[in-house]
C-alpha positions in Angstrom: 279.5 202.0 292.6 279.5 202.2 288.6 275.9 200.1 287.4 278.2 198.7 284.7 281.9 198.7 283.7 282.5 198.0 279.4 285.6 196.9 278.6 286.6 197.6 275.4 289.7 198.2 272.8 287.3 200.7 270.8 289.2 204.2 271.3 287.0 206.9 271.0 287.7 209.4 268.6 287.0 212.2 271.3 289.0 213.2 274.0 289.0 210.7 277.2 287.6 212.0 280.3 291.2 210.2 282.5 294.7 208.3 281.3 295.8 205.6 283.4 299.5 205.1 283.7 302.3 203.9 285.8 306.3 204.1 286.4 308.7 202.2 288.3 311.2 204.3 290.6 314.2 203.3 288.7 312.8 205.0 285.6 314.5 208.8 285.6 313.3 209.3 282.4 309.5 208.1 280.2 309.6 205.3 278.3 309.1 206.5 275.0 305.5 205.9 274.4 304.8 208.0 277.7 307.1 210.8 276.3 304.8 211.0 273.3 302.0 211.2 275.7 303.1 214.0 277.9 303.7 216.3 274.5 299.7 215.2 273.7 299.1 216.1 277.5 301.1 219.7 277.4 304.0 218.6 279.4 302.3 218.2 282.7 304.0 214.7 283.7 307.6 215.7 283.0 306.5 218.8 285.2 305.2 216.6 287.8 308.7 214.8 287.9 310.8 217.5 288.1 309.5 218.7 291.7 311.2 217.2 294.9 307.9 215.5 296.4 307.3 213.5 293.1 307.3 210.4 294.0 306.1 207.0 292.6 306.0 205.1 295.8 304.4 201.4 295.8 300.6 201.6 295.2 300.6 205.8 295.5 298.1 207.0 292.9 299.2 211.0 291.7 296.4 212.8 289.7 297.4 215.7 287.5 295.4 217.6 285.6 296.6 218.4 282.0 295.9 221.6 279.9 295.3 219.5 276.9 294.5 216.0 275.6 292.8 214.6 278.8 291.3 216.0 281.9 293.0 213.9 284.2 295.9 211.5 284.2 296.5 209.2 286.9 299.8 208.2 287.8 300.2 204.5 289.6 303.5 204.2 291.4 304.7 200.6 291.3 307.8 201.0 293.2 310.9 199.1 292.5 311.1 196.7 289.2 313.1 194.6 291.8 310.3 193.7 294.0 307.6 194.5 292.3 304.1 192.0 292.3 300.8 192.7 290.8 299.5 193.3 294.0 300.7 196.4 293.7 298.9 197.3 290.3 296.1 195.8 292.6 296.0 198.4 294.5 296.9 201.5 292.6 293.8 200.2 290.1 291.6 200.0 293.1 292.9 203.8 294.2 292.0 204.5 290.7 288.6 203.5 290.2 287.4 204.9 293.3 289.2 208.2 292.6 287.2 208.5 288.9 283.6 207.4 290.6 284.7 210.6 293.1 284.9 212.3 290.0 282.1 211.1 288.3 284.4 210.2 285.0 282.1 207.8 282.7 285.0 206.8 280.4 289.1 206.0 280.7 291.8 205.1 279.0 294.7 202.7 279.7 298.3 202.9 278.7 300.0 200.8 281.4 302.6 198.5 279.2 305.3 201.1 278.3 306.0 201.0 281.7 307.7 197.1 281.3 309.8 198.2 278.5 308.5 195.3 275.7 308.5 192.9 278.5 304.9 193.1 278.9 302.6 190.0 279.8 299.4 191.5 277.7 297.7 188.4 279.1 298.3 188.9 282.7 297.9 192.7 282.9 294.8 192.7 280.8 293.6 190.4 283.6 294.3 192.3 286.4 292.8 195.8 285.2 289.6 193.7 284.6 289.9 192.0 287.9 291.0 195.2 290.0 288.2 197.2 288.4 285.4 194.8 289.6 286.8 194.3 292.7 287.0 197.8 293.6 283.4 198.6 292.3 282.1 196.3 295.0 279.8 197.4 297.4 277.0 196.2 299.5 274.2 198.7 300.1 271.3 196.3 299.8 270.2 197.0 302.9 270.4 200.3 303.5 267.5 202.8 303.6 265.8 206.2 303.5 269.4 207.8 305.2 270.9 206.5 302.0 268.6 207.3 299.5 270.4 210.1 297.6 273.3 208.0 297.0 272.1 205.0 295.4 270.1 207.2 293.5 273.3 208.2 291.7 273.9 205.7 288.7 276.7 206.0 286.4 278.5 203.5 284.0 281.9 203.4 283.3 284.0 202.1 280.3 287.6 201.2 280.3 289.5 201.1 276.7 292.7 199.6 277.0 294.8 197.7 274.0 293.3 194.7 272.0 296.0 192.4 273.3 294.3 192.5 276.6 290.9 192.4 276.3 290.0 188.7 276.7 292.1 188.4 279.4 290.5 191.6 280.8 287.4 190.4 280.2 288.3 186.8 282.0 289.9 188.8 285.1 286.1 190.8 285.2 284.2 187.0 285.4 286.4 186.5 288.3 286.0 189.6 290.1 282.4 189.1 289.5 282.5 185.6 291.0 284.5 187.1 293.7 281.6 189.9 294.4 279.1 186.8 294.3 280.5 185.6 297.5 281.6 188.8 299.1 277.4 189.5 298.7 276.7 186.6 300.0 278.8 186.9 302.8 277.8 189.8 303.7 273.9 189.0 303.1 272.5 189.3 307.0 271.8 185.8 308.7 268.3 186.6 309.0 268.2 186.3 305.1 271.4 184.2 304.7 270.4 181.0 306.3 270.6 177.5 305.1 267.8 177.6 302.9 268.9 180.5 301.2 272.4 179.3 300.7 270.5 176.6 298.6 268.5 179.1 296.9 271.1 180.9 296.0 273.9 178.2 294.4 270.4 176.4 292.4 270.0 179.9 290.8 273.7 180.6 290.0 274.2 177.2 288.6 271.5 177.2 286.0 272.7 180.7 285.0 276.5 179.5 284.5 275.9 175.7 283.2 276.4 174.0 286.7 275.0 170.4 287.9 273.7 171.4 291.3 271.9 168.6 293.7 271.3 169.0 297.0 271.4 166.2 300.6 269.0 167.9 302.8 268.6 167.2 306.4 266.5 164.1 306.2 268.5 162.5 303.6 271.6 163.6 305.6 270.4 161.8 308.4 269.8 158.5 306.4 273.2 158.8 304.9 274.9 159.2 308.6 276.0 162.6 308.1 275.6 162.9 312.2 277.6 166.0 312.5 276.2 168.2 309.5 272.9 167.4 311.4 273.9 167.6 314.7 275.0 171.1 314.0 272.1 172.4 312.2 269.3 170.6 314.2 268.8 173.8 316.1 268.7 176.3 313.8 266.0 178.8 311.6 266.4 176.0 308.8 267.3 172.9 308.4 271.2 172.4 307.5 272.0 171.0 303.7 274.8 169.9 301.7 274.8 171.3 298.8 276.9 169.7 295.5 278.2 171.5 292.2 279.4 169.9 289.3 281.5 171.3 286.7 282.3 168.9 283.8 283.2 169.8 280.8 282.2 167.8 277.5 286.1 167.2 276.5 286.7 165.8 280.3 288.4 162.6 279.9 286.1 159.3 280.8 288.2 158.2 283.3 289.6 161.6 284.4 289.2 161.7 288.1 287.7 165.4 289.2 289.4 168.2 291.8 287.2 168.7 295.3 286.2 171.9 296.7 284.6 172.2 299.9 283.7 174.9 301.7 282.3 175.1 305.3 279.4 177.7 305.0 277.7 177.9 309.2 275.2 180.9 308.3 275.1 181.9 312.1 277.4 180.9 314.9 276.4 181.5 318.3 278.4 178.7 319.8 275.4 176.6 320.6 275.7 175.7 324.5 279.1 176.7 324.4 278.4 180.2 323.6 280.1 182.9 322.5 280.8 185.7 324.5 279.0 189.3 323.3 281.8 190.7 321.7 282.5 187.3 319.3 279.0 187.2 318.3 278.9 189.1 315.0 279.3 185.7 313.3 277.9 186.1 309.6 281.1 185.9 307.8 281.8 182.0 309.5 280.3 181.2 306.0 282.7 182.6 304.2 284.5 179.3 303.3 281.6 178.2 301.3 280.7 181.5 299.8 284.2 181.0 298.7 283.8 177.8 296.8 280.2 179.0 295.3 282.3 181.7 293.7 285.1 179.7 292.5 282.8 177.2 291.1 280.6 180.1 289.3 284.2 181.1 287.5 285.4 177.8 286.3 281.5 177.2 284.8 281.5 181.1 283.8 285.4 180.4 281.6 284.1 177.3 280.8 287.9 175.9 282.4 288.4 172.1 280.8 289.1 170.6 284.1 286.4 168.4 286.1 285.7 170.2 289.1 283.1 169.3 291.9 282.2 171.8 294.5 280.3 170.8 298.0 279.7 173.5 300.6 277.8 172.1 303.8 275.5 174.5 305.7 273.5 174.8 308.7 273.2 177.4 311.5 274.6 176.9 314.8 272.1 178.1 317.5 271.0 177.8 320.8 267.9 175.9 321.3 265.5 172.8 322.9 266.8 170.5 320.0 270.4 171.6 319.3 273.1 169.2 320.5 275.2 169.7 323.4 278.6 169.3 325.0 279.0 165.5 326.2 276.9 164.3 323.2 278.2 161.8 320.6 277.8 161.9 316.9 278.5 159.6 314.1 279.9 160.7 310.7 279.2 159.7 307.5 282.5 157.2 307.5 281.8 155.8 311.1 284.2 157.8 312.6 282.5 158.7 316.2 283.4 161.9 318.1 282.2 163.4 321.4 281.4 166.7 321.6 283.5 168.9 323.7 282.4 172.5 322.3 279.8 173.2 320.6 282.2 176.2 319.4 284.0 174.2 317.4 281.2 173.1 314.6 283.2 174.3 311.5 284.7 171.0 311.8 281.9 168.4 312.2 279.7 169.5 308.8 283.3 169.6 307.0 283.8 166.4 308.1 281.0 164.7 306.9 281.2 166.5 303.2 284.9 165.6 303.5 284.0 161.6 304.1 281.0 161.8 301.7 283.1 163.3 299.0 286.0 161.4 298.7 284.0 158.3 298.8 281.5 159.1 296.1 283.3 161.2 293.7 287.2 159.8 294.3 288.4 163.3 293.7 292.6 163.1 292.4 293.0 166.1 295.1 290.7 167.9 297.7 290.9 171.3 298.9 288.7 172.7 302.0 288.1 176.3 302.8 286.7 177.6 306.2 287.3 180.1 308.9 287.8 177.3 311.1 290.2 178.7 314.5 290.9 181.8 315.9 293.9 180.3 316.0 295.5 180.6 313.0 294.9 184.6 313.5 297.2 184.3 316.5 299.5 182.5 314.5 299.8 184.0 311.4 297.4 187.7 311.9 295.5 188.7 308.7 298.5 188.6 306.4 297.9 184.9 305.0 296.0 182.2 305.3 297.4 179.0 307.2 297.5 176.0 304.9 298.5 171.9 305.9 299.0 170.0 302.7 300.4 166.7 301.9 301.3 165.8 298.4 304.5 168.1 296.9 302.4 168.6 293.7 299.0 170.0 295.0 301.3 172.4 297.3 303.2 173.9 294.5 299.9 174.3 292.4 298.0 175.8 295.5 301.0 178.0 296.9 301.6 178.9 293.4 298.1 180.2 292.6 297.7 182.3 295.9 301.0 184.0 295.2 299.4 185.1 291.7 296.1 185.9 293.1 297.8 188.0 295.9 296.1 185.5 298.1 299.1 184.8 300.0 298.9 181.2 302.0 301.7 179.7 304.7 302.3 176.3 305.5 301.7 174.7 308.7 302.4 171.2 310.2 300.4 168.3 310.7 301.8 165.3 312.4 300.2 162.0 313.7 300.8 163.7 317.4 298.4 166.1 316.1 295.8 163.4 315.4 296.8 161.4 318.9 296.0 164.8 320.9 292.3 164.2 319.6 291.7 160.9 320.9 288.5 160.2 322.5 287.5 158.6 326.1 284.4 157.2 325.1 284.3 157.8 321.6 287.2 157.6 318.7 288.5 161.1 318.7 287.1 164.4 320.4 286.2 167.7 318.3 288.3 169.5 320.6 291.2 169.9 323.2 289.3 171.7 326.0 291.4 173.9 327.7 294.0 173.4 325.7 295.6 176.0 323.3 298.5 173.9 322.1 298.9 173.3 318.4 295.4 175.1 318.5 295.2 175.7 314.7 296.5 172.3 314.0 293.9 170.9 316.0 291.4 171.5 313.3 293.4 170.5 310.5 293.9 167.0 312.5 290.2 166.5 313.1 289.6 166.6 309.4 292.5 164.3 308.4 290.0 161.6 309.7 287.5 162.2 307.3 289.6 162.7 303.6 289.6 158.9 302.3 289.1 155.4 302.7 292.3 155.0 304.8 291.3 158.5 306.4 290.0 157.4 310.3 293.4 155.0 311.0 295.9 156.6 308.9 296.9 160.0 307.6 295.0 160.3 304.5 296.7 159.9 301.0 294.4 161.6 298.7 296.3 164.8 297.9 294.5 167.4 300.3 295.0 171.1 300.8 293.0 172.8 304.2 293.2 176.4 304.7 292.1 177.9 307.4 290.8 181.5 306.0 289.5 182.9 309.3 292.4 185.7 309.5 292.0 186.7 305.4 287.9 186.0 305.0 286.9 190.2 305.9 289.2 192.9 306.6 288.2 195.8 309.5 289.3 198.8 306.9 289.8 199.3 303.4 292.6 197.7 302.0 292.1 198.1 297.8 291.0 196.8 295.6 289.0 195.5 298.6 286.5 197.5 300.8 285.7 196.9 304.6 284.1 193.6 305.0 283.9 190.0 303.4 287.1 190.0 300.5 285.7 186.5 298.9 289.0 185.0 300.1 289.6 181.6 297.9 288.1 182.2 294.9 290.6 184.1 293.1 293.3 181.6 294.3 291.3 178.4 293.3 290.1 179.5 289.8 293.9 180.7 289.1 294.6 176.9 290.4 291.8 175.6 288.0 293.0 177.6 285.0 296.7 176.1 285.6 296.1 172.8 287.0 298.5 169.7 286.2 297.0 166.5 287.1 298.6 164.9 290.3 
């Protein structure tokens, strides 16, 4: 990991230490800003292309090593024009920076926009090199010890020059892939740190750094308010649960402008409570990751200062086994008087959403809401770790939500949700249940229906109206190997997507 990346259009008078370029497969010959480059370089890139295993595949990252001009020149294939995405440069940036920290390279140089031929978005690119870059520098070695020593002894800083046209976008894609980091720490923070009260800790401290209003319901006040299923589920655990509200309003926000919701389901710890999880399912740190995902989308919009109202709520508690937790056959109350019974205790993602869900919407009448948790396994049978599965109501807020995840390269796909849905959760003794027992139909919709209850007034009779977006990140929230710009573990799913919604939004 560099200490620090600079970005900067200085060019140094001396010669860089790497190039950074990139070609399209249909291009048989260098643009001519590349051909000028490769007489500076000695020739070594029309070499290259001349031999039969050149080849600029998707995402493929060549290194050649020039006789003169640079030491090293890396070459990012981006495929096909045709089919091409930024995902792509995603990836071959990622490839990139971990290649020159290999190498121990302390400065580079960017040339990437001769490869679109005068069609290039100086905006959008300079973004993505200052996102991919922090992304890829991520890493998560806080807790590592004397076996490590030697290599986070190592410190190096890097600097990136690259053309002045895309240096404040560069810059802004860098506050994002730091907000993104945020959460991927915090994800990966151990639960023996990371538990309720550190959650807290933690958004207090990032929102006075970056401008935010933060207050926070804790348990007992939770429990006067008749948030019975945030306390239900974090009644047994190390602390007591909280919910935990950021507010992002901007001085130029219209009086009467009505603010977007972000809520995030943040369980520290999930053993399953009574209904336990078996051994194998029990490394259950990253069931946060929904929250950590709004605390990071919330630190972007305050950290680009985005003119759009914008209110953040992530409910936490830890779900543990013990004298006091609730149980299977209990009954809670929610903060709109919706009652439920309790049929797993495995399925508490739902009952703390549901109470910042019904809280929300009534105190801050939010013009659209949009949840994030890792809510069923599920959608991972449905969809596997390609996307995240998404039920939305209103036409506009799916465009601006589908539209933003397909920029971030956080891809989403939509799912139903149908008042049969809502009729399978009906209750014996109580209004609905929190889950189908035994019963895998519709499974990933069964979540999405239990939370319809809770978005509005109208909410526990009738689908809700408010504008609403849940997506249900449990298949996209970590990743088993690398896949750059990402590393293995948490990938802040959520907050790239909603701060490229925030930057774009159109009010609904």
């Amino acid at each position: 990991m560099y200490q620090k990346i600079t970005l900067t259009s200085s060019v140094s008078k001396s010669q860089p230490q790497a190039l950074i370029i990139a070609l399209f497969q249909e291009q048989d010959k260098l643009p001519r800003a590349y051909q000028v480059l490769d007489k500076e370089l000695g020739g070594c890139l029309g070499q290259a292309m001349k031999r039969d295993e050149f080849t600029v595949a998707s995402g493929k990252v060549t290194c050649l090593y020039p006789t003169q001009g640079a030491d090293r020149l890396y070459l990012i294939g981006l495929g096909s024009r045709d089919t091409f995405k930024y995902d792509t440069l995603r990836t071959g940036l990622g490839k990139v920076l971990q290649l020159v920290k290999e190498a121990a390279v302390t400065r580079v140089h960017t040339e990437l926009a001769p490869v679109f031929n005068g069609s290039v978005d100086h905006a959008k690119l300079g973004f993505t090199i200052g996102e991919s870059f922090t992304l890829a520098n991520f890493t998560f070695d806080d807790y590592k010890g004397a076996v490590n020593a030697s290599d986070k002894a190592r410190k190096l800083s890097l600097t990136v020059e690259l053309p002045k046209e895309q240096l404040k976008s560069a810059k802004d894609g860098a506050t994002v892939g730091d907000a993104t980091n945020f959460a991927r720490t915090l994800a990966a923070t151990p639960p023996n740190v990371a538990n309720p009260d550190f959650i807290v800790k933690q958004c207090r401290s990032m929102s006075r750094k970056v401008g935010l209003k933060c207050t926070v319901i804790d348990s007992k006040k939770a429990k006067s308010l008749g948030m019975g299923g945030l306390v239900a589920v974090g009644q047994g655990g190390s602390t007591p649960p909280a919910l935990i509200c950021m507010e992002h309003k901007p001085a130029k926000t219209k009086a009467n402008a009505k603010p977007i919701m972000l809520v995030g389901k943040a369980v520290t710890f999930d053993t399953g409570g009574y209904s336990l999880k078996p051994g194998g399912g029990m490394g259950m740190k990253y069931d946060k990751c929904g929250g950590m995902a709004v605390i990071g989308a919330m630190q972007a919009i305050a950290a680009l200062k985005l003119n759009v109202h914008v209110v953040g709520l992530v409910p936490t508690a830890e779900n543990m086994v013990d004298t006091v937790a609730y149980r299977p056959n209990d009954i809670v109350t929610f903060f709109n008087g919706v009652t439920a019974e309790v049929t797993n205790t495995d399925a508490e993602g739902r009952l703390i959403l549901a109470d910042a869900l019904a809280y929300g919407t009534k105190t801050y009448k939010p013009q659209a809401v949009i949840d994030l948790a890792t809510l069923t396994g599920g959608v991972v049978v449905a969809l596997g770790s390609f996307c995240a599965g998404a039920w939305v109501n209103d036409s506009s807020l799916h465009q601006q939500v589908f539209d933003a995840g397909e920029a971030a390269g956080e891809r989403l796909w939509r799912l139903p949700l149908w008042q049969e849905h809502r009729d399978m959760l009906k209750g014996t003794h109580s209004d609905i249940v929190n889950s189908c027992v035994g019963v895998r139909d519709a499974h990933p919709i069964q979540g999405a229906a239990f939370l319809s209850y809770f978005v509005g007034d109208e909410a526990p009779t009738a689908m809700p109206k408010t504008p609403w977006a849940h997506l249900d990140i449990a298949g996209t929230s970590d990743i088993k190997d690398d896949k750059l710009p990402f590393v293995k573990g948490p990938t802040g799913f959520g907050v790239r997507l909603l701060a490229e919604m925030i930057s774009n939004w159109k009010d609904i």
